[in-house]
C-alpha beads as a LAMMPS data file, in Angstrom:
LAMMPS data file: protein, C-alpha beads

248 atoms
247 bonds

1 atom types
1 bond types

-500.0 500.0 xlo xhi
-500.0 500.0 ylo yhi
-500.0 500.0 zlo zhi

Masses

1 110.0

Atoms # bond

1 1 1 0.000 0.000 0.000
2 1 1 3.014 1.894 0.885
3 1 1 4.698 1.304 -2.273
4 1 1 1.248 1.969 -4.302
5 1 1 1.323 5.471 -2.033
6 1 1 4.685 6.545 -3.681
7 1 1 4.221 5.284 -7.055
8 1 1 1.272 7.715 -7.702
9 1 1 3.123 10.441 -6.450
10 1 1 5.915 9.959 -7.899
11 1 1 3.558 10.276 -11.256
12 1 1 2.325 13.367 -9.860
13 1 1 5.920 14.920 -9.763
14 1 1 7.172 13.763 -13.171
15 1 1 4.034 14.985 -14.595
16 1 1 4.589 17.907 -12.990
17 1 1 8.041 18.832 -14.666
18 1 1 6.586 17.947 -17.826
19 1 1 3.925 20.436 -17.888
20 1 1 6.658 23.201 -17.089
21 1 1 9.036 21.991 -19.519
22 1 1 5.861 22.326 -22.182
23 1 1 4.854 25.618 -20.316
24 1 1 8.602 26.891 -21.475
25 1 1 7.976 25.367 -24.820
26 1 1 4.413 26.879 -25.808
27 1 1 6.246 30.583 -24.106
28 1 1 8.405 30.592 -26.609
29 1 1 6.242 29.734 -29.653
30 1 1 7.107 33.022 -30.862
31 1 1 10.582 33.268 -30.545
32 1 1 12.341 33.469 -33.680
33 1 1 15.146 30.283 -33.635
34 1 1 14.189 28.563 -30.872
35 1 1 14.946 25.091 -29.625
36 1 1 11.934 23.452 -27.737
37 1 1 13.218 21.007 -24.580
38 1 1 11.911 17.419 -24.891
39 1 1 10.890 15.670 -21.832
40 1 1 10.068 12.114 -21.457
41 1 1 8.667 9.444 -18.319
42 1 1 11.141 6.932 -17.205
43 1 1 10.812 4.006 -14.811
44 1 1 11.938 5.241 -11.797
45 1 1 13.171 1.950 -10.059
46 1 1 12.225 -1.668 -10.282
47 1 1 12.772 -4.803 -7.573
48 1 1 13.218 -8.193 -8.009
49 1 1 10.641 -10.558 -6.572
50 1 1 12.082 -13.839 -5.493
51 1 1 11.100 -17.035 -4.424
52 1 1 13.015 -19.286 -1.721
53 1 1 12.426 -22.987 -2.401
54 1 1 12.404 -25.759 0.828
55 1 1 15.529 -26.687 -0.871
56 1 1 17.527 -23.308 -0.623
57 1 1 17.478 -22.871 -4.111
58 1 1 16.070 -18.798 -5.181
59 1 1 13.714 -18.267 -8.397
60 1 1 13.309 -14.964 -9.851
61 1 1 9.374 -14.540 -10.483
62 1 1 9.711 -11.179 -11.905
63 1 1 9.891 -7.709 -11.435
64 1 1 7.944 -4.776 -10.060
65 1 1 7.748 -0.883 -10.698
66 1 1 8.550 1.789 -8.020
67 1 1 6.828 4.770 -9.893
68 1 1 8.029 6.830 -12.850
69 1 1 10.378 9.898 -13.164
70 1 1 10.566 12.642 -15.577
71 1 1 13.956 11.794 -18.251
72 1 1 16.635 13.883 -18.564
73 1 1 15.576 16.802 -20.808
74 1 1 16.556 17.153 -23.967
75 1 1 16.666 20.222 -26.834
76 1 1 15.199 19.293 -30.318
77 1 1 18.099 20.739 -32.386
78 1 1 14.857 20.178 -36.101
79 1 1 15.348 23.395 -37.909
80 1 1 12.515 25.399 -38.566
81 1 1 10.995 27.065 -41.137
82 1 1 11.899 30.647 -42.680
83 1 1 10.199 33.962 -42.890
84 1 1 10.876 36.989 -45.062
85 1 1 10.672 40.434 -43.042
86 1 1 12.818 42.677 -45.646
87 1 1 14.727 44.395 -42.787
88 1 1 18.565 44.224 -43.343
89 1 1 19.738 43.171 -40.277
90 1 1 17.440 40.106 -39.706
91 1 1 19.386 36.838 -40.114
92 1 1 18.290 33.205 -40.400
93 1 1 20.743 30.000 -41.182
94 1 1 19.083 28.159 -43.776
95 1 1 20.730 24.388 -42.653
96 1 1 23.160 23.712 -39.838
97 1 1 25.010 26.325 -37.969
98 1 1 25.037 29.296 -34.915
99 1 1 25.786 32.635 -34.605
100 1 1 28.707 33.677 -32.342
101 1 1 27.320 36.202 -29.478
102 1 1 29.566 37.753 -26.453
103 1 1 27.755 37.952 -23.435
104 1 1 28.977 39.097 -19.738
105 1 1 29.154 35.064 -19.144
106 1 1 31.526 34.340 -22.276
107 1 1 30.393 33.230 -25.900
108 1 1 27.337 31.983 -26.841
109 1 1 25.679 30.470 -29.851
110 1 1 22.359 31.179 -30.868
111 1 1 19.755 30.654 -33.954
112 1 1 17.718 33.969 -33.614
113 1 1 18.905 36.488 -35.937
114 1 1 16.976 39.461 -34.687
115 1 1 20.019 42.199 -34.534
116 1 1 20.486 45.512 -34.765
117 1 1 23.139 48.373 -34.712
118 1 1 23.687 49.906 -31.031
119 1 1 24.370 53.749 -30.538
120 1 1 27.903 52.914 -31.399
121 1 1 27.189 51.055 -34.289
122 1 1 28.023 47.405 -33.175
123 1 1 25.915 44.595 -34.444
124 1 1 24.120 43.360 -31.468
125 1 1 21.269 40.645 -30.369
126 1 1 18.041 42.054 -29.535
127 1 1 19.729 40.956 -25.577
128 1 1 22.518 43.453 -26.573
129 1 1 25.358 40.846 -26.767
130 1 1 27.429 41.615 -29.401
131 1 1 27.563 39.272 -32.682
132 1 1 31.067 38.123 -33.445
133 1 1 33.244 37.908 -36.479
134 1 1 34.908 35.077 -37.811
135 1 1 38.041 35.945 -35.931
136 1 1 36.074 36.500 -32.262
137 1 1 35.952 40.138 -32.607
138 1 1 33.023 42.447 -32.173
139 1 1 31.261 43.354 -35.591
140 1 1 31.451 47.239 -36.034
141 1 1 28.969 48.596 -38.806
142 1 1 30.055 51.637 -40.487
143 1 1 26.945 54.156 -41.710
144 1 1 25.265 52.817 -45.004
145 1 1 23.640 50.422 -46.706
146 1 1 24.098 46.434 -45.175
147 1 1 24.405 43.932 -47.805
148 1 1 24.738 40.721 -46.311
149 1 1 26.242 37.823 -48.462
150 1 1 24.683 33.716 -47.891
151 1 1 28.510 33.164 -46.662
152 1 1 28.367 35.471 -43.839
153 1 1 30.080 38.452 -45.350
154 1 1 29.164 41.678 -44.169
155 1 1 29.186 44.549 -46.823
156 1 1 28.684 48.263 -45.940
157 1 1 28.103 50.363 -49.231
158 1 1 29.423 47.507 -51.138
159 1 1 32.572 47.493 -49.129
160 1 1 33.221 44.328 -47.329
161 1 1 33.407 45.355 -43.572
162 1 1 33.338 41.265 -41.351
163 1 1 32.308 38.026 -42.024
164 1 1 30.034 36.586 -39.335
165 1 1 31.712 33.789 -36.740
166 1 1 29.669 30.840 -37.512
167 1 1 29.519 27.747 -35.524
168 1 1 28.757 24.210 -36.351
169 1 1 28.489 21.626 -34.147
170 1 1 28.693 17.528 -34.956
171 1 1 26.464 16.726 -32.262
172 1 1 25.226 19.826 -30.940
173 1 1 22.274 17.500 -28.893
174 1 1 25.122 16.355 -26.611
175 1 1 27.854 19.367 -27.580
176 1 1 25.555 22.166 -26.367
177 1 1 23.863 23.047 -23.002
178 1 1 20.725 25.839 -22.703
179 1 1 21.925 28.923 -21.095
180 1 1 18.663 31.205 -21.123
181 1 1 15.994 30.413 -23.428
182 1 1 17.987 30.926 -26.745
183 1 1 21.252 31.172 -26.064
184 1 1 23.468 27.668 -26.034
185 1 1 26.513 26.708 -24.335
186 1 1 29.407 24.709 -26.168
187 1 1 31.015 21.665 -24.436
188 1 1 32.704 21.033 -27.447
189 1 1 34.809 23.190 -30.353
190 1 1 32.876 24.016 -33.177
191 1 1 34.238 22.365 -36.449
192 1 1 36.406 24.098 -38.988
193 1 1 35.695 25.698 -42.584
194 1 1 31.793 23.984 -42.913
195 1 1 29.965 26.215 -44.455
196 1 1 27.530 27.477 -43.296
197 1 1 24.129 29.300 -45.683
198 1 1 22.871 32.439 -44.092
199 1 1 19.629 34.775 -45.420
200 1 1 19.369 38.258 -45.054
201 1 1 15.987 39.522 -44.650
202 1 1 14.461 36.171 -42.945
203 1 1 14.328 35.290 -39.834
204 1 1 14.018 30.957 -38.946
205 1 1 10.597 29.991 -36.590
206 1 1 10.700 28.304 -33.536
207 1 1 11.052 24.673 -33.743
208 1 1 8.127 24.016 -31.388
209 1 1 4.552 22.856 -33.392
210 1 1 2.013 24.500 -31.253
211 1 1 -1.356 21.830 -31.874
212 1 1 0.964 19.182 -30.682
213 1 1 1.909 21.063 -27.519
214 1 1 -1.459 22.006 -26.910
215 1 1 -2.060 18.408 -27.048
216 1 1 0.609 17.179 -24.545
217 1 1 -0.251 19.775 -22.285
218 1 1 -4.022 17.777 -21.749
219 1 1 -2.665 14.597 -21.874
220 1 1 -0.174 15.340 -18.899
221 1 1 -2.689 17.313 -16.983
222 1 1 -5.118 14.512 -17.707
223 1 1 -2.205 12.326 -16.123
224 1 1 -1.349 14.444 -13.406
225 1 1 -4.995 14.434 -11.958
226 1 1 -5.513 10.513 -12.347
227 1 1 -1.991 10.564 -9.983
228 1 1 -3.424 12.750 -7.475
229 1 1 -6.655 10.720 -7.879
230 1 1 -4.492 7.260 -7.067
231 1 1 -2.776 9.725 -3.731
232 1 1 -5.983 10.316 -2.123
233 1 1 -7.547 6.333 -3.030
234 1 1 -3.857 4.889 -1.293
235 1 1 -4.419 7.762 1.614
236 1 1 -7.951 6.752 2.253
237 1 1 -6.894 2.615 2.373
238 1 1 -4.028 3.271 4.496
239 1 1 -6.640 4.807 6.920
240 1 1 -8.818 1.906 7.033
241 1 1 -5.888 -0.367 7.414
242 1 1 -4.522 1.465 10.273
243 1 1 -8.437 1.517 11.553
244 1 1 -8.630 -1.793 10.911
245 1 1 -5.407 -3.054 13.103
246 1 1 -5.979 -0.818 15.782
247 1 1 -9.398 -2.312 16.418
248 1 1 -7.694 -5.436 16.341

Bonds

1 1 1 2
2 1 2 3
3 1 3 4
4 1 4 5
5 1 5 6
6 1 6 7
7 1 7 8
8 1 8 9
9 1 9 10
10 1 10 11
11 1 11 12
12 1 12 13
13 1 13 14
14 1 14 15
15 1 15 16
16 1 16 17
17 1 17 18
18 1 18 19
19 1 19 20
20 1 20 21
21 1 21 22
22 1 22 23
23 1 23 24
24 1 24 25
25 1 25 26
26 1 26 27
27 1 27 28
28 1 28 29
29 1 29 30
30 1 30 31
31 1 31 32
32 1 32 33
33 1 33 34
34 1 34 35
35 1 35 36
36 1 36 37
37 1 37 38
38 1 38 39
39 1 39 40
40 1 40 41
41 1 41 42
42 1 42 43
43 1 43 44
44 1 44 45
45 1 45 46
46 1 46 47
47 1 47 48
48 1 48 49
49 1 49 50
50 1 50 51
51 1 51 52
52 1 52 53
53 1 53 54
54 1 54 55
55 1 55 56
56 1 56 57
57 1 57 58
58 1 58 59
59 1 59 60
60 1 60 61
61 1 61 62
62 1 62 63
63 1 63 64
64 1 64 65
65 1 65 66
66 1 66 67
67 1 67 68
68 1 68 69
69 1 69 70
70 1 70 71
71 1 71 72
72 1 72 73
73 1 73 74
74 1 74 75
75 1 75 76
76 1 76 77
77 1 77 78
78 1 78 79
79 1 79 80
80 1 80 81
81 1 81 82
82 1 82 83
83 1 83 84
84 1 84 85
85 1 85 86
86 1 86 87
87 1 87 88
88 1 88 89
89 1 89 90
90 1 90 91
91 1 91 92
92 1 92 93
93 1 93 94
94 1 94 95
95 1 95 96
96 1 96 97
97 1 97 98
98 1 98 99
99 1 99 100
100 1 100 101
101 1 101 102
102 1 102 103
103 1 103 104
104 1 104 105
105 1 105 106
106 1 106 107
107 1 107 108
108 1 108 109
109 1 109 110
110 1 110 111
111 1 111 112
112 1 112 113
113 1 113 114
114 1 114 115
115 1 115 116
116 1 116 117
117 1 117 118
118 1 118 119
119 1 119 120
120 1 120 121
121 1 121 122
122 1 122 123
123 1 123 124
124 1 124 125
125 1 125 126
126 1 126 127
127 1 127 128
128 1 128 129
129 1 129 130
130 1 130 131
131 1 131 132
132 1 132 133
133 1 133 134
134 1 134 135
135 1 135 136
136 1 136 137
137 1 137 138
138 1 138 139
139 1 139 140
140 1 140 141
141 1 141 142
142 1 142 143
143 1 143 144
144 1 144 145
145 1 145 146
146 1 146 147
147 1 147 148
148 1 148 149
149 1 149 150
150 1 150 151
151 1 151 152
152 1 152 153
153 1 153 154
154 1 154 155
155 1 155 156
156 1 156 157
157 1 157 158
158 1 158 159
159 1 159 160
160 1 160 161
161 1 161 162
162 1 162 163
163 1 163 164
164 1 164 165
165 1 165 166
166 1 166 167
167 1 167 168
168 1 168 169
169 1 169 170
170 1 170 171
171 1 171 172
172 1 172 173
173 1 173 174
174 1 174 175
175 1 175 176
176 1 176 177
177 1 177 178
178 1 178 179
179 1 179 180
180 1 180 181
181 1 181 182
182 1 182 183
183 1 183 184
184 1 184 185
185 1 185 186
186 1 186 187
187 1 187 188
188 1 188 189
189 1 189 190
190 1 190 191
191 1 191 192
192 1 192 193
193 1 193 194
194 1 194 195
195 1 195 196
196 1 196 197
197 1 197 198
198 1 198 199
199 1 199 200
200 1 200 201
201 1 201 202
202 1 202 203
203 1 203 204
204 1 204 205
205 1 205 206
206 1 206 207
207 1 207 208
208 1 208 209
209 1 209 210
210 1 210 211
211 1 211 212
212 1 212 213
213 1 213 214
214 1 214 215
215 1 215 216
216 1 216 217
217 1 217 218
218 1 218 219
219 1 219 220
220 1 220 221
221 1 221 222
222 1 222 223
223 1 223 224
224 1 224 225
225 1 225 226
226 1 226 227
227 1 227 228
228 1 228 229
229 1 229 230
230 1 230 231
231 1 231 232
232 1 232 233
233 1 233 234
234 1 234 235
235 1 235 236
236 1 236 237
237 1 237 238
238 1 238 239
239 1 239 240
240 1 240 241
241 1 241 242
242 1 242 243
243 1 243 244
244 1 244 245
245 1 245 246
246 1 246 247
247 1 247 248
């Protein structure tokens, strides 16, 4: 009963980081380049059941479930689709790749390509970190016209100014680690000289379908409440047990 007791809230708590993992999915719907997390239910522990024969010999009769756990989380690195907007400075990667960003906690790599020139006319996120070069410097924009080039390079009045520091990652699912909502990490180095496509004048969706969210969203509430359901059916037989014995 004990075991039953745990089992069903341990349900309750998995289902519980599920529906904020979604929650930080269906917040960022509209965030151009995002990466929606991916969350799923594990087993959280099993036993063995045994059985001890007159003889001394042991027989395995099977196993049984402790409860469940929510999985490790995990970042759908799917691209998404493209938009046109027509302004000069937005940015998408059509393929693999990442933009090179400086922030106050070191560099960052990120799909949204929503910059803009600051006061002193660096080429900055709509954070404010400033987009890199290919050599790790800050990107300066000179007054004028911004062409930008599919291979990165930066043109000011059809003078070529940077190129942007583009990263691509082998396995960015195990290479790269969330640091705010769309701004990755690197545990690895980026690989050398792949090229890398980049459109000026789009900027790439979020990753994240919305119906299907919507979806999970009831089926783990729907789960959630059957859990606290099973919590108050093992709370109530525990009572009568206990009820029961003392009478006894």
């Amino acid at each position: 009963m004990i075991r039953g007791l745990y089992a069903a809230v341990s349900a309750m708590l998995a289902n519980m980081q599920r529906q904020q993992s979604l929650a930080h999915n269906i917040a960022n719907l509209d965030t151009p380049g995002f990466r929606q997390s991916l969350q799923s239910l594990d087993e959280y522990k099993t036993i063995q059941l045994l059985d001890a024969g007159d003889d001394g010999s042991v027989r395995t009769l099977g196993t049984l479930g402790l409860g469940v756990e929510a999985g490790e989380e995990a970042i759908d690195f799917t691209f998404g689709a493209l938009s046109i907007t027509g302004e000069a400075l937005d940015l998408a990667i059509e393929g693999e790749g990442f933009f090179t960003v400086e922030t106050s906690d070191g560099v960052r790599y990120t799909r949204d390509g929503r910059f803009a020139r600051d006061a002193e006319g660096n080429l900055v996120t709509v954070e404010g970190h400033a987009v890199l070069d290919r050599a790790g410097n800050p990107i300066v924009l000179p007054e004028g016209e911004v062409e930008i080039d599919t291979d990165g390079t930066v043109n000011v009045n059809d003078t070529a100014v940077a190129t942007l520091g583009m990263a691509v990652f082998e396995e960015p699912e195990t290479e790269l680690t969330r640091d705010v909502p769309n701004l990755f990490e690197a545990e690895g180095t980026p690989l050398t000289g792949e090229p890398v496509v980049v459109r000026q004048g789009c900027l790439e969706s979020g990753n994240a379908d919305p119906v299907q969210l919507m979806t999970q969203m009831v089926q783990v509430s729907r789960a959630y409440e059957a859990a606290q359901k099973m919590v108050q059916v093992q709370d109530e037989l525990l009572g009568q047990a206990i009820t029961s014995l003392g009478r006894l």
